[in-house]
N, C-alpha and C positions, 0 to 999 in steps of 0.2 A: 360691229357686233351689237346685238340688241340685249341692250340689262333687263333684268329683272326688276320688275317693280318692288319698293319696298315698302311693306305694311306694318307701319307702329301698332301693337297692343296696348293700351291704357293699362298696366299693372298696379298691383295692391300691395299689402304690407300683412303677412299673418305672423302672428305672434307666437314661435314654437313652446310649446306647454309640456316639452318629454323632452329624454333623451338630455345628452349632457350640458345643452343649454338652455334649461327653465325662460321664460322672458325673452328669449331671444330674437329679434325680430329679423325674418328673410321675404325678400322680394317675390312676389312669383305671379304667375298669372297661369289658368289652368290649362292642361298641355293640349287640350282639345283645338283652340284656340290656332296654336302652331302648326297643328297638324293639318287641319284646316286651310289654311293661305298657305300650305307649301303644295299641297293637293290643287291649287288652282293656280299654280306658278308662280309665287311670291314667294319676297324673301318677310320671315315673320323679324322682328326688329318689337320686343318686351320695352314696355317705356316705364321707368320705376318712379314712382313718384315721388315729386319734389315741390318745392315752395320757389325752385328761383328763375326764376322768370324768364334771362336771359339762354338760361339752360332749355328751357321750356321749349322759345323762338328757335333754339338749335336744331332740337329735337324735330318741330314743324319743317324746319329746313330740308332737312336731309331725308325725310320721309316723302310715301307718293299718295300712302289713303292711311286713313287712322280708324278703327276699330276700338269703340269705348264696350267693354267688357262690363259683364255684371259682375255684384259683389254686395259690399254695404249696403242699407237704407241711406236716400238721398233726405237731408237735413233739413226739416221742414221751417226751419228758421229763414230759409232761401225764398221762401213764399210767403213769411209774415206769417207764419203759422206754429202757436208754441207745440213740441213735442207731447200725444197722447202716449199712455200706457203700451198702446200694443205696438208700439216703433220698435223696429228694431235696433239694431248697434248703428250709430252713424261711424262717419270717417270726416268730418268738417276738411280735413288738410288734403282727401282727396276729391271731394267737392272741389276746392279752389284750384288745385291740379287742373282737374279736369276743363273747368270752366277754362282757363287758360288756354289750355289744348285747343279747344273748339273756337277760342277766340282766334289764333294764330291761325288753325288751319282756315278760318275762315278770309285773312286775310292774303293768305297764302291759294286759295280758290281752290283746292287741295278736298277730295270726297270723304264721305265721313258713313261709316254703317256704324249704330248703337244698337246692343244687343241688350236687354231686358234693364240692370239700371241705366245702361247705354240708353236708351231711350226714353230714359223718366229723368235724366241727368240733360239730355236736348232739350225737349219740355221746357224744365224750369230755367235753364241757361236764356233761352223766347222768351220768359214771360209767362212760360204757364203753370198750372200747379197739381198735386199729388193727391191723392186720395192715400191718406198713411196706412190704411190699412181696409182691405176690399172690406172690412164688414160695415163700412160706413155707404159703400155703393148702394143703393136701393134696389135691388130685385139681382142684386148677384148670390147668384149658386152653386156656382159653377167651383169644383175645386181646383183653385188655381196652385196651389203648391203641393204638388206628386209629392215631395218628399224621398222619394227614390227610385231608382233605375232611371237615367238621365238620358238613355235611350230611349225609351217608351214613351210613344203618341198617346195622350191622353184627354184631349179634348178639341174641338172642331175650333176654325177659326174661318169666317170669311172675308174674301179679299175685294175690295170696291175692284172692278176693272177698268177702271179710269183712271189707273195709278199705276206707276212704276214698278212697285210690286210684282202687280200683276202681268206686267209683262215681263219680268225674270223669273217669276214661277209658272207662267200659262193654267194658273190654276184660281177658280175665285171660290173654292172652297178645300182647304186641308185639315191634317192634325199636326198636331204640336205636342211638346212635351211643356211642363209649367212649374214653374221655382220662382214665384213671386208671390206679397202680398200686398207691396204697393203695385196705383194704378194712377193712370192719366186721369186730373179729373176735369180741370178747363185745358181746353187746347191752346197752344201759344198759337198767336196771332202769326199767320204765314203757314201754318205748318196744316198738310191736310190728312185728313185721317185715313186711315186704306188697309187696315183689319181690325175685326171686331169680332169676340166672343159671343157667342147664341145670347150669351146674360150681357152685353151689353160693353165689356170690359173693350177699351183699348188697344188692341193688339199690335198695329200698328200704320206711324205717321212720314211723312216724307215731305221735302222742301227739297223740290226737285230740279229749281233753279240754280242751286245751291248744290249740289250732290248729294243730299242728305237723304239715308233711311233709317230708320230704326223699329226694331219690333222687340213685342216684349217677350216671346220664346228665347229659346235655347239652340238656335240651330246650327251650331258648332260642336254641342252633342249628340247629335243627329245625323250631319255630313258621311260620315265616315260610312254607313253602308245607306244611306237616303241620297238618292243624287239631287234630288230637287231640292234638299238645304243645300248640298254645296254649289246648286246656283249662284245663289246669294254672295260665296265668297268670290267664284269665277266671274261674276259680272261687276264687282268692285275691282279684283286684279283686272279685268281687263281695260277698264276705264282708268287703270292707274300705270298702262301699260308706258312702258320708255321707248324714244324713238332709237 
């Protein structure tokens, strides 16, 4: 009988602020995400973050492809860059989380899709570094953070076709939806670029050797009536499929 591949989520920590436990802090990761890998025949597998290591390598073990999710601002301390004004909230502990995550899987030869800090989180993991905030880009104008309706395409993206991408979407121009204000600003060494905003933004990179893509949309909020984001998941399940 053939298993089901299983796809770890890189999860977060929110801090409940209602309700009968002020401070509380609960795991979760957005159910978009879930719905998504079980829509391309995976089993989804929420990975909660941790500091121990051992647990980490577990984690890598038993998983077939890891999906690093957005969330916080990535810590610009990771780049030798003190924090500006317009950062937002970091998570330092799931910085090193993650960095972890990507180490193992990478030893473990195990595919990897980053989804918007998913992809600024591979970046600097390389060697490369962030633009902490698009108003330092030069000639971007583009409004990268919709702010709402998570479904709504709201700005064009084009895709090199000489990239992997580009052959899981058969498209070298789409829309996207956008909930970012960090961006790629040097590219890590190895990693090649293969979408880009009309302004110039990094949309997204792959290390194809590697299994690796990441882009900096949202197409896990998308999938669900867009068939061409859940490409994206159905072509990771299927590379992650079990004999």
């Amino acid at each position: 009988m053939k298993l089901k591949p299983i796809i770890g989520i890189s999860g977060s920590i929110i801090v409940d602020n209602s309700g009968n436990f002020p401070g509380y802090e609960r795991a979760y990761v957005n159910n978009d995400y879930v719905e998504s890998v079980i829509r391309a025949g995976g089993v989804p597998y929420i990975i909660p973050v941790t500091d121990d290591e051992e647990l980490i390598k577990e984690y890598t073990r038993n998983i077939d492809c890891l999906i690093l999710s957005g969330g916080h601002d990535v810590n610009p301390l990771l780049w030798e860059e003190e924090p500006i004004k317009e950062l937002g909230e970091t998570f330092p502990k799931r910085d090193r989380f993650e960095f972890l995550l990507i180490e193992n899987m990478l030893e473990e030869e195990k595919p990897i899709l980053g989804i918007c800090r998913g992809e600024q989180i591979l970046n600097v993991y390389f060697g490369g570094t962030l633009y902490q905030d698009l108003s330092l880009k030069k000639d971007s104008n583009i409004r990268h953070n919709q702010k709402v309706k998570p479904n709504l395409e709201t700005h064009t993206v084009e895709i090199n076709k000489e990239s992997l991408l580009y052959e899981i979407l058969k498209k070298d121009k789409i829309l996207v939806n956008s909930f970012h204000h960090m961006a790629i600003k040097d590219v890590a060494v190895g990693m090649k670029i293969t979408a880009l905003s009309k302004d110039g933004v990094i949309e997204g990179i792959e290390m194809r050797e590697k299994n690796i893509l990441a882009i900096q949309w949202h197409p896990e909020m998308l999938s669900k009536t867009n068939g061409l984001m859940q490409r994206l998941f159905n072509y990771f399940i299927s590379i992650s499929n079990k004999e």
